[in-house]
N, C-alpha and C positions, 0 to 999 in steps of 0.2 A: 435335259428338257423336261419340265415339268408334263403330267398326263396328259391335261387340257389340251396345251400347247398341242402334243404330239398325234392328239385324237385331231385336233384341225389343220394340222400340218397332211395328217393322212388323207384327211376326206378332203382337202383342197388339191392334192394333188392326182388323186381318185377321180374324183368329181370335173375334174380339167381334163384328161383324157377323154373322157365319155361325154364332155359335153353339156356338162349339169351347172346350173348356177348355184354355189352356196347362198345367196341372198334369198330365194324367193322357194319355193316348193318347185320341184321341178316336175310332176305331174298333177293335176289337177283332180279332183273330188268326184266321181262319175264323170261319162263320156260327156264331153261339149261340143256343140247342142244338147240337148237331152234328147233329141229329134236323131240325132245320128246311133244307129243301132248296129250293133256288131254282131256277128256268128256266136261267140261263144261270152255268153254272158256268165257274170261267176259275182257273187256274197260272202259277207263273211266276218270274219276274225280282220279286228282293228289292228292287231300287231302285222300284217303282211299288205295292209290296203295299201299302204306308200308305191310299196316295191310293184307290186300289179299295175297300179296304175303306171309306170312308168313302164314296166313291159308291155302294157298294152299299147304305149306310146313308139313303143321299140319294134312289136313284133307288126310287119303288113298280113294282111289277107292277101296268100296266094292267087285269088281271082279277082280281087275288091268288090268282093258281093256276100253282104250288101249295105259294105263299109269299106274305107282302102286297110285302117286296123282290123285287127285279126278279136280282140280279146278287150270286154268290156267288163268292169268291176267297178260295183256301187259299194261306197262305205260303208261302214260299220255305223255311222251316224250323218245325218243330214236329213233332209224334208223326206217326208212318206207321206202317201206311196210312191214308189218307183214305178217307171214305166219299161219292160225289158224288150219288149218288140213292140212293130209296127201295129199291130192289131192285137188287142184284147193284153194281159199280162200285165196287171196293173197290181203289184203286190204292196205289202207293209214293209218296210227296210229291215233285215235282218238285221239285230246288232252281234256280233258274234259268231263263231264257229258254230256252238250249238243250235242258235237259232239257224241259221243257216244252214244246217243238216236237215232241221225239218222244215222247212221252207224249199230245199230240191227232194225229200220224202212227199212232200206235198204235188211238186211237179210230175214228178215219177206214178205215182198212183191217178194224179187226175190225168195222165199223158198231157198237160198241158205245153211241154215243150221252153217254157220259160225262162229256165236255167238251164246250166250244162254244168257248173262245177262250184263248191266252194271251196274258200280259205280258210285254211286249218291250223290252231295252232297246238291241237291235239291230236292222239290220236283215236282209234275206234274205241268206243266201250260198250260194247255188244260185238257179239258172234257171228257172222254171217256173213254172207257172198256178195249182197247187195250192192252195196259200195267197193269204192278202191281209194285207199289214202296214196296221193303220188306222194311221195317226201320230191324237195326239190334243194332246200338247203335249210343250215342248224342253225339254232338261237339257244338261250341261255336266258334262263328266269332267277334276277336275281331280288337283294330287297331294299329298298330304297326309304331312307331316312335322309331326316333334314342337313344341311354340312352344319348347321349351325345346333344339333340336337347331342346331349349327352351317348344318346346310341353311337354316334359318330366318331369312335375312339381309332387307333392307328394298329391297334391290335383285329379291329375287323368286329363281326357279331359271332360271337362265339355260343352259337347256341345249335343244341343238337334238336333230331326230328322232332321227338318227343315235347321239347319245349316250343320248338315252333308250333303246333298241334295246339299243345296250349295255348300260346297267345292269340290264336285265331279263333279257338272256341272259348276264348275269357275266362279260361281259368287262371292260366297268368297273367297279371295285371301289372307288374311292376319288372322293370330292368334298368339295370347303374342310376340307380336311382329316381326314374321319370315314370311315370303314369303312360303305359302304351295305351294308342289309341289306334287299332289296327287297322285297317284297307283293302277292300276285296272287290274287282271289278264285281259286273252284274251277273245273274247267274247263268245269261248266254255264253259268258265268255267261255272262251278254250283255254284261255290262261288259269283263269280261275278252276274251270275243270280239274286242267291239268296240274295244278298247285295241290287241290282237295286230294286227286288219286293219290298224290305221293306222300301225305301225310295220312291218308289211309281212314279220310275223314269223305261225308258227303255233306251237300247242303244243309241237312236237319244237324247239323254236328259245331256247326258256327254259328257262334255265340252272338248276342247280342247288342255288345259291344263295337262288333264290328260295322266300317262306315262303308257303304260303297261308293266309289270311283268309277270314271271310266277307264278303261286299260290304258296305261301308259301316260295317263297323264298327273305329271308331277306337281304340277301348282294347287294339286288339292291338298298334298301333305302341307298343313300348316300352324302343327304344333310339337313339340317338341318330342313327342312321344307317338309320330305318327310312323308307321313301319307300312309298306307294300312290298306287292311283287311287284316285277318293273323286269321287262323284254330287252334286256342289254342289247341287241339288234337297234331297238327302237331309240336307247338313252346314247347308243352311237352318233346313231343317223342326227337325234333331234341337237345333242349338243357338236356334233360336226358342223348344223346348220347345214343339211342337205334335205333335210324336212321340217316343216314347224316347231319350233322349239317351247318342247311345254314341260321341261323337267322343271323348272322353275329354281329354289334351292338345295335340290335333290343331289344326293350324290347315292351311290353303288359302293356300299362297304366291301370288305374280305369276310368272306365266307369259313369260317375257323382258319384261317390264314391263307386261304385262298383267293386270288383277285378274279373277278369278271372279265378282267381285259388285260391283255399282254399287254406288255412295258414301250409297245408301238401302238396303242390305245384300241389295236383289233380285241376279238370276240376269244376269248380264253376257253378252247374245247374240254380243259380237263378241270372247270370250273362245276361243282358236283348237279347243278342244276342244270342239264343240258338237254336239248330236247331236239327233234325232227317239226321240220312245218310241211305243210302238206297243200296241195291240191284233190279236193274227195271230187269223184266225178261217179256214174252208174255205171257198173263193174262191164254190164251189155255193151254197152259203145267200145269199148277198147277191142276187145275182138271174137271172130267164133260167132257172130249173130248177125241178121239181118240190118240188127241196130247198128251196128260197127262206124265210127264217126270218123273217117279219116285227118279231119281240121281238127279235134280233139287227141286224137293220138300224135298227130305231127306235134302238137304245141305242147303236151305232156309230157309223152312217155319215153321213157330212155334217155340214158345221157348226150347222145346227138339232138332231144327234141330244143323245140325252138325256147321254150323256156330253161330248159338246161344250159341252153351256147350260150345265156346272157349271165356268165360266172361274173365277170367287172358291173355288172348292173347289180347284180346280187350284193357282192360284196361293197361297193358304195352306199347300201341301206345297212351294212352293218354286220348282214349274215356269212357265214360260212358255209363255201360251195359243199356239192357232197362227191364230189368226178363220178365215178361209174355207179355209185349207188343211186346218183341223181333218175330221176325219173322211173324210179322200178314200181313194178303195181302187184308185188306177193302179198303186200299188206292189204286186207279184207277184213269188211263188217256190216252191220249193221244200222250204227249212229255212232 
C-alpha cells in the first residue's frame, strides 16, 4: 500500500471510531457563539489549535458554569480582538506560542484573569518558576519541499545541522542543483523558536533571504527551491483530511535516511526532530496556594487528567500519546 493510501486508510478508520468526519474540520475556529464563554480559556501555537478545539469539543464542564464545555481556545489566526469573558478581556489574538506567553505574562501581572493556559509547541527558554509547561503528547518538525522540486530525491535531504544553519541564514544558497528559497513561520511561532534553538541560531541570525509563512501551511511553498519546517502532526492530520488540508504540493522527505512517518503513515518517534507540545499554565494554580484551580488541574495535569484520557482524540490529529509522562508539571520557566 502506497503511504498516502495508508495515511488515509489510518485516519479513516481513526476518525470513524471517534466520531470525526474526514470531510469537513471537525472542530471549529474559537468557541460558537463568540457569546458562549468557557472556564478555561487558552492561545497559542497554530500547530495544536486543531486538537484543542476538538478537546474542547470533547471535554464538558463538570458543573456547566458558565459553559456545558470545560475549555475554550482561540486560534492562532482569525479576527482580532478576541473577546475571552463576559465582561471586559478584550485582547489582540496571539499568533503563536510566543506570543501567547506574553499575552497570559500580561494576564498574570495585570491580574486580569483573562487567560488560564497556552498552546505550546516549545518549550521554556528562561529560568524560573513562573510557569509550568504541561507536555501532553509528541510531534516531529520535519522539512517540507515541493514533490515536484529537485530537493525531492528518494534518497531523502541529506543535509547536516550545520548546513541546515546555513540555508536558513543564506549562507547556502544552492542544493542538487535549485536556488533554495527558505521558509520560516513568524517570529511568534514555537516552531520557529523551537527550529532556531536547535540549530543554535536566534532571530538576528536569519538571513535575508528567508520568506515567512504561516506555520504549517504548505500552499505557500511555490517554487522549486522552497524548503520549510512543517509539524508532521499537522501534515498527518491535513493530508488524512481530518483538518483542513493546506499542504498543497508538499511532501515530508527522509531526514539522512530517516522517514517522519512509519510505513502505517503514523508519527516516526525516532525521527531526529522530535519534540514535546505542551499546555504552559501559572505554576500558582496547580497547587500549594491560595490560587490552586481545581478545573485547571482536573483538565491538565497527570496522566488520568481530562486532556490526557483523550489518547484516540490525540492521535487522530497525528500526535503521539505520552502514557504516564502525560500531564507532569516538573518542567518550569519563565517564557
Amino acid at each position: 500500500m502506497k503511504l498516502a493510501s495508508a495515511i488515509r486508510s489510518a485516519a479513516v478508520t481513526l476518525a470513524a471510531a471517534l466520531g470525526l468526519s474526514l470531510l469537513t474540520t471537525p472542530a471549529s475556529a474559537d468557541p460558537i457563539p463568540s457569546t458562549e464563554y468557557r472556564q478555561l480559556v487558552g492561545v497559542g501555537s497554530a500547530t495544536t489549535q486543531e486538537l484543542l478545539n476538538s478537546l474542547g469539543q470533547a471535554i464538558p464542564d463538570p458543573d456547566s458554569s458558565p459553559s456545558p464545555s470545560l475549555i475554550a481556545s482561540y486560534d492562532a489566526e482569525g479576527a482580532s480582538p478576541i473577546k475571552t469573558r463576559p465582561v471586559g478581556c478584550v485582547l489582540n489574538r496571539p499568533n503563536g506560542s510566543v506570543h501567547g506567553v506574553l499575552a497570559l505574562h500580561d494576564a498574570i501581572v495585570n491580574n486580569t484573569g483573562c487567560l488560564d493556559f497556552v498552546r505550546s509547541s516549545r518549550g521554556p527558554r528562561a529560568p524560573g518558576t513562573r510557569l509550568t509547561w504541561i507536555p501532553f503528547a509528541k510531534d516531529a518538525v520535519a522539512f517540507a519541499v515541493r514533490s515536484d522540486s529537485p530537493l525531492n530525491t528518494a534518497a531523502g535531504l541529506n543535509l547536516n545541522l550545520i548546513e541546515l544553519r546555513e540555508i536558513f541564514s543564506c549562507v547556502k544558497r544552492q542544493h542538487n542543483g535549485v536556488t533554495l528559497r527558505p521558509l520560516l513561520p513568524p517570529e511568534g511561532s514555537g516552531t520557529r523558536a523551537w527550529l532556531l534553538a536547535q540549530l543554535s541560531m536566534g532571530d538576528a541570525q536569519v538571513g535575508a533571504c528567508v520568506v515567512p509563512f504561516q506555520d504549517n501551511y504548505g500552499v505557500a511553498l511555490t517554487s522549486p527551491g522552497d524548503i520549510a519546517p512543517y509539524s508532521v502532526a499537522q501534515y498527518i492530520a491535513q493530508t488524512g483530511g481530518v483538518t483542513a488540508d493546506l499542504h498543497g504540493t508538499t511532501v515530508l522527505p527522509k531526514w539522512n535516511g530517516v522517514s517522519p512517518r512509519n510505513p502505517n503513515g503514523t508519527l516516526n518517534t525516532a525521527f531526529p526532530f522530535v519534540r514535546d507540545i505542551y499546555n504552559i499554565v501559572r505554576t500558582n494554580r496547580l497547587s500549594g496556594s491560595p490560587a490552586a484551580d481545581p478545573a485547571l488541574i482536573s483538565a491538565f495535569v497527570g496522566p488520568g487528567s481530562q486532556v490526557c484520557a483523550q489518547s484516540r482524540l490525540i492521535q487522530a490529529y497525528g500526535f503521539v500519546t505520552l502514557g504516564a509522562a502525560c500531564g507532569s508539571t516538573a518542567l518550569q520557566g519563565e517564557r
